[in-house]
C-alpha positions, -999 to 999 in steps of 0.1 A, spaced: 0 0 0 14 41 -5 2 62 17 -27 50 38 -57 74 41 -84 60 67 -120 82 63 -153 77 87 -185 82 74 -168 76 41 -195 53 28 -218 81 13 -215 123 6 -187 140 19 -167 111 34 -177 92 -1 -161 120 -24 -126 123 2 -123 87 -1 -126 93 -46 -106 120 -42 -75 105 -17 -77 70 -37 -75 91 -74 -45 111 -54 -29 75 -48 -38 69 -13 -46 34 0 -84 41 15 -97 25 47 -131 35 53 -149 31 85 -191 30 83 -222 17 94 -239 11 61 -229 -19 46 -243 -16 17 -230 13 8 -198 9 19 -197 -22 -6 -212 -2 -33 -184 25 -29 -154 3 -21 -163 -10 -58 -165 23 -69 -129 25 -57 -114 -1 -65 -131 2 -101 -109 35 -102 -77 18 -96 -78 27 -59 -69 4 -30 -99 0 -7 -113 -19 22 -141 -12 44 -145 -14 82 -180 -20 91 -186 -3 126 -215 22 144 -189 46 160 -215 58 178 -207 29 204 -180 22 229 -180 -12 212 -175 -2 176 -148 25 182 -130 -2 198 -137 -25 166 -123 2 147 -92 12 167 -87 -28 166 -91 -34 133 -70 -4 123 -41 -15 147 -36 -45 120 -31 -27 90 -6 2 81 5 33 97 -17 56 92 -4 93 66 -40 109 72 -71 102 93 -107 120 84 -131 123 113 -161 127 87 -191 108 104 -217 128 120 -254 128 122 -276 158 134 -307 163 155 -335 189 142 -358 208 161 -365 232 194 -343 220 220 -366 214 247 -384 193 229 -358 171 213 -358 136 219 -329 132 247 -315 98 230 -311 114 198 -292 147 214 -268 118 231 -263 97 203 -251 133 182 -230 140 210 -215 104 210 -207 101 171 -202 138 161 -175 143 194 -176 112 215 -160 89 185 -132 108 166 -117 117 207 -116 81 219 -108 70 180 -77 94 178 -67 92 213 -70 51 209 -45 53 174 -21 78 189 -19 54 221 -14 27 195 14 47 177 -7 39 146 -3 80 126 24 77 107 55 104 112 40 137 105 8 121 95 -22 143 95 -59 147 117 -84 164 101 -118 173 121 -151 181 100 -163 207 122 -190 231 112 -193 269 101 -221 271 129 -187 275 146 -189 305 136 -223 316 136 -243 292 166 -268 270 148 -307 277 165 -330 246 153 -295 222 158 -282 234 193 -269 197 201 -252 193 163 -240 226 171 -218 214 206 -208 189 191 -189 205 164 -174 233 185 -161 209 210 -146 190 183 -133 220 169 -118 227 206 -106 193 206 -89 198 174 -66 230 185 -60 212 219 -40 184 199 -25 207 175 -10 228 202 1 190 219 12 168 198 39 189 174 49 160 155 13 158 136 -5 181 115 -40 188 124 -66 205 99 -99 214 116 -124 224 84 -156 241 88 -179 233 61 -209 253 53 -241 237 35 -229 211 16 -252 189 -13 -256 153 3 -284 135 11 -272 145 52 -280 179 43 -311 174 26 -324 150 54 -319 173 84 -323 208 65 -362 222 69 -359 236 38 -341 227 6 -356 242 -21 -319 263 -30 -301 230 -24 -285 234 -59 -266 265 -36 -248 241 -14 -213 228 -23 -207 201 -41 -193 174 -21 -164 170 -44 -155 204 -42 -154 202 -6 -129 171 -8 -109 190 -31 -105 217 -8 -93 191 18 -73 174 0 -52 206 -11 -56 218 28 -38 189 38 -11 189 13 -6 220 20 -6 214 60 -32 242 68 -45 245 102 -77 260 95 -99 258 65 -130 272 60 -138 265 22 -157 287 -2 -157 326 1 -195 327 12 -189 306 41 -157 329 47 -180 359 42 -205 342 68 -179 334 93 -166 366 93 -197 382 96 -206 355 128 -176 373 145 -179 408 138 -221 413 137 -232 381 160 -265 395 162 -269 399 123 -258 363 120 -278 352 146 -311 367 134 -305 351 99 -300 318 111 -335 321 134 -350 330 104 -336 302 78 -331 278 103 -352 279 142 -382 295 127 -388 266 98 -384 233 118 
């Protein structure tokens, strides 16, 4: 195998396109998923573009399949650069949010790529200068009424990401915040998504990535709306704020 890229969620949308765009770049892909059946249909789709590919079947969501994972990935080669991609969101007023479904975004989105990178790094399983990357989220930037758990979970991830960075020297760590991107993630937990044709194309995001991390950025926040957005989330919070009530909070 060349350089071994290893991507969760990478069975469908973004983590789908990174593992395309990694295996056309020459990486060996590991994916890590809970769909089956799509993780067979896009480990074909790999390997019928010359890629190397294997799946690991595994709901990251539990203790028991991060440990699966961090098992299964302690037999197979160092590691060059790790994707925490898998995520799921929960939609509606907080209050009234089912409490098992705020958890269970709190244990995939933050709970699984901690223990899963804290598990390979005890394990010595990155490679020498190898690289993290953390999908956080331009709510970051901007708070994210109607998705208040999704929206935790992404800023302590993002958190988690600039702890390590600062820590661990010998690694590079990219922490990306995506804005709306066009998967079927998006369309399912968006209340509205009539100007989905707006959102970027998952393959633009994963070339954005990809050049991030060959480039050993710290921070990327890709497209120059999102940019626009995030700068406008720092410097008029209430402007952002009332936007995101009105596109978001006031249609679920």
């Amino acid at each position: 195998m060349n350089k071994h890229c290893v991507i969760t969620g990478a069975a469908d949308g973004i983590g789908r396109a990174l593992a395309l765009r990694f295996g056309a770049a020459g990486y060996g892909i590991t994916g890590v998923d809970v769909d089956e059946a799509r993780a067979a249909q896009t480990q074909a789709e790999l390997q019928r573009a010359g890629a190397e590919a294997r799946f690991i079947i595994a709901d990251l969501g539990q203790q028991a399949g991060v440990e699966h994972a961090a098992g299964e990935l302690a037999q197979l080669p160092l590691i060059d650069v790790l994707v925490h991609n898998a995520g799921i969101s929960a939609v509606g007023r907080f209050g009234a949010l089912d409490l098992a479904r705020q958890q269970a975004v709190l244990h995939l989105n933050l709970g699984a790529p901690l223990l899963l990178s804290a598990a390979l790094l005890r394990q010595e399983r990155m490679g020498r200068g190898g690289s993290l990357v953390f999908l956080a989220s331009l709510s970051c930037f901007t708070g994210y009424p109607g998705a208040a758990s999704y929206a935790a979970s992404k800023d302590g991830l993002a958190a988690y990401a600039r702890s390590l960075a600062a820590a661990r020297r010998d690694l590079h760590v990219l922490t990306v915040y995506p804005g709306p991107t066009r998967t079927a993630h998006a369309r399912r937990y968006s209340p509205d998504n009539r100007r989905e044709s707006r959102r970027m194309p998952p393959e633009q995001l994963a070339n954005a990535i990809a050049h991030a991390v060959q480039r050993r950025q710290r921070l990327l926040i890709p497209g120059a709306g999102n940019q626009l957005f995030a700068l406008l989330g720092h410097l008029a919070p209430r402007l952002t704020e009332w936007a995101m009530r009105k596109t978001v909070l006031e249609k679920v």
